[in-house]
Structures are given as structure tokens and as C-alpha cells.
C-alpha positions as CSV (number, residue, x, y, z in Angstrom):
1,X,0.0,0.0,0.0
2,X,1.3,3.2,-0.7
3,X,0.2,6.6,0.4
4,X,1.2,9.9,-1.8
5,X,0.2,13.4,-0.6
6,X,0.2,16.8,-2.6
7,X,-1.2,20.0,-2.3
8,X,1.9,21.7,-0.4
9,X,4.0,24.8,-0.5
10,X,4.8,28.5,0.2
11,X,2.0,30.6,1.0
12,X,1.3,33.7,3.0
13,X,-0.2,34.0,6.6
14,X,-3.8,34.2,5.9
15,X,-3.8,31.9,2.3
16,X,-5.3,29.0,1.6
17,X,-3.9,25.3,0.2
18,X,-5.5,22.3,0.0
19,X,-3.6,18.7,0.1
20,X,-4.6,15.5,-1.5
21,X,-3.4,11.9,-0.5
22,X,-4.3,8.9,-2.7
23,X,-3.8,5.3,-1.1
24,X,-3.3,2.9,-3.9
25,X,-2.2,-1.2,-3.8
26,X,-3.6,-4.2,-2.2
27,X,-6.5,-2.3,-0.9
28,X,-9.7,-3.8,0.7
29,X,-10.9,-1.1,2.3
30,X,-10.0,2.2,4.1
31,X,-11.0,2.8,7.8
32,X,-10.3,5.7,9.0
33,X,-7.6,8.7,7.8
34,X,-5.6,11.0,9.2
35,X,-3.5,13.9,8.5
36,X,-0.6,14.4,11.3
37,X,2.2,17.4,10.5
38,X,5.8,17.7,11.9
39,X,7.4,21.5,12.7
40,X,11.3,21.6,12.9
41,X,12.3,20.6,16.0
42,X,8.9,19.2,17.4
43,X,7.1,15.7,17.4
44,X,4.6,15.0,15.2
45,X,1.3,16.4,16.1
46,X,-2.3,15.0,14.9
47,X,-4.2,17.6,13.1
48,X,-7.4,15.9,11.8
49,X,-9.0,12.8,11.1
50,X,-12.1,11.3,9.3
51,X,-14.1,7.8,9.4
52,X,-15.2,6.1,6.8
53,X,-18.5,6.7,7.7
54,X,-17.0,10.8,7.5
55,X,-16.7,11.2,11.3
56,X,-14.6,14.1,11.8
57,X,-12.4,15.0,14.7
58,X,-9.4,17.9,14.8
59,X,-6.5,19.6,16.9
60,X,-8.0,22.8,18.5
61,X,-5.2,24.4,17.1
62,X,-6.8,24.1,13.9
63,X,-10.9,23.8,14.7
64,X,-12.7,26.3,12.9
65,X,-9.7,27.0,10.3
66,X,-9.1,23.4,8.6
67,X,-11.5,20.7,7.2
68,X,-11.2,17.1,6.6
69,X,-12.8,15.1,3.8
70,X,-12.5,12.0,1.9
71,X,-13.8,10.6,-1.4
72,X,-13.9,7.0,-0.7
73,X,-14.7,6.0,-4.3
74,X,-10.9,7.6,-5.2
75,X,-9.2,5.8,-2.0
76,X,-8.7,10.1,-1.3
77,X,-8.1,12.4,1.5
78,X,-8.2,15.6,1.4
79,X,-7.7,18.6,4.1
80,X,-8.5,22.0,2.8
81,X,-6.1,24.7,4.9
82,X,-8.2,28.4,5.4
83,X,-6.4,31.3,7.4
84,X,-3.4,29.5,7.2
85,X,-0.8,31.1,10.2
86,X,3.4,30.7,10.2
87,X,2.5,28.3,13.3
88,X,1.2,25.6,10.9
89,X,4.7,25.3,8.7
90,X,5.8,21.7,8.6
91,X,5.8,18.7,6.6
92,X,2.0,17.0,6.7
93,X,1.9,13.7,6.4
94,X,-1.1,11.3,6.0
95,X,-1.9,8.3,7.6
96,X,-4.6,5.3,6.7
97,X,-6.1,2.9,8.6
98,X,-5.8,-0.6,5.6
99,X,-7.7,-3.8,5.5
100,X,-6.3,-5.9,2.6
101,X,-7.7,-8.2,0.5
102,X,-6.8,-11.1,2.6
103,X,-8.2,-8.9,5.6
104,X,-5.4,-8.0,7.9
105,X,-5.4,-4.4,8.9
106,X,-2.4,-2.0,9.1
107,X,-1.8,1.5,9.1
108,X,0.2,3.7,6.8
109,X,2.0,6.7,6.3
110,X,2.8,8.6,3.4
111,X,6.1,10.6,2.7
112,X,5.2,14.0,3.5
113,X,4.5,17.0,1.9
114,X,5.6,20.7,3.4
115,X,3.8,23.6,4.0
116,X,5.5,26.8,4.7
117,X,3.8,29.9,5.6
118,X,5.4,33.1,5.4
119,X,4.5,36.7,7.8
């Protein structure tokens, strides 16, 4: 299973981005996804996550200012940033919940994909 993100780069405080992470592989279903991100320096933080029955749940560092969503017919996450602030650089990375086709379950990470956000 593999787990690509996009959607990142330089913006200024205040902008907007939007990433994308498509699981793809041996693929039976998704359970829940998540998008952590990692600062310079810090641990990696959860930021928001989504069921597959679109259950959502967020830091409330980001409530109110970020929103989770999922197409489950692309295997897709998605997490649309609003009011972005320089607090929020670091590399995002997603993670799935997987049940394969011969049912076992694991969870995955992608590589990362870095937001930077300028004052």
C-alpha cells in the first residue's frame, strides 16, 4: 500500500492550500484517515482525522480554520487549509487505517509533503 500526498507549498499568513493523499495497492478497504504534520524541531502532532463513515475530529489548534474530507470512491483524503498562520509550517503527512484483500489491517503513512507559511 502506498500513500502519496500533494497540495503543499509557500503561502502567506492568511492563504489557503489544500492537500490531496491517494492510497493505492492491495486495498480492501480504508477505515479511518488521518493527516498528522511535523514543525522543525517538534514531534509530530495530529491535526485531523475522518471515518469512513466521514466522522470528523481535529486539533484545536486548527478547529474552525481546517476541514477534513474523503472521497472513498478515489481511496482520497483531502484537508482544505483556510487562514493558514506561520505556526502551521511543517511537513503533513497522511496516515490510513488498511484492510487488505486477505483482511489484515495496518496502518500507513505517506512521505510527507511541506507547508510553509510566510509573515
Amino acid at each position: 500500500v502506498q500513500l502519496v500526498e500533494s497540495g503543499g507549498g509557500l503561502v502567506q499568513a492568511g492563504g489557503s492550500l489544500r492537500l490531496s493523499c491517494v492510497a493505492s495497492g492491495n486495498i480492501f478497504s480504508i477505515n479511518a484517515m488521518a493527516w498528522y504534520r511535523q514543525a522543525p524541531g517538534k514531534q509530530r502532532e495530529f491535526v485531523a482525522d475522518i471515518t469512513s463513515g466521514g466522522i470528523t475530529n481535529y486539533a484545536d489548534s486548527v478547529k474552525g480554520r481546517f476541514t477534513i474530507s474523503r472521497d472513498n470512491t478515489k481511496n482520497t483524503v483531502y484537508l482544505q487549509m483556510n487562514s493558514l498562520k506561520p505556526e502551521d509550517t511543517g511537513v503533513y503527512y497522511c496516515k490510513a487505517g488498511v484492510t487488505n484483500i486477505a483482511r489484515s489491517r495496518l496502518d500507513y503513512w505517506g512521505q510527507g509533503t511541506q507547508v510553509t507559511v510566510s509573515s
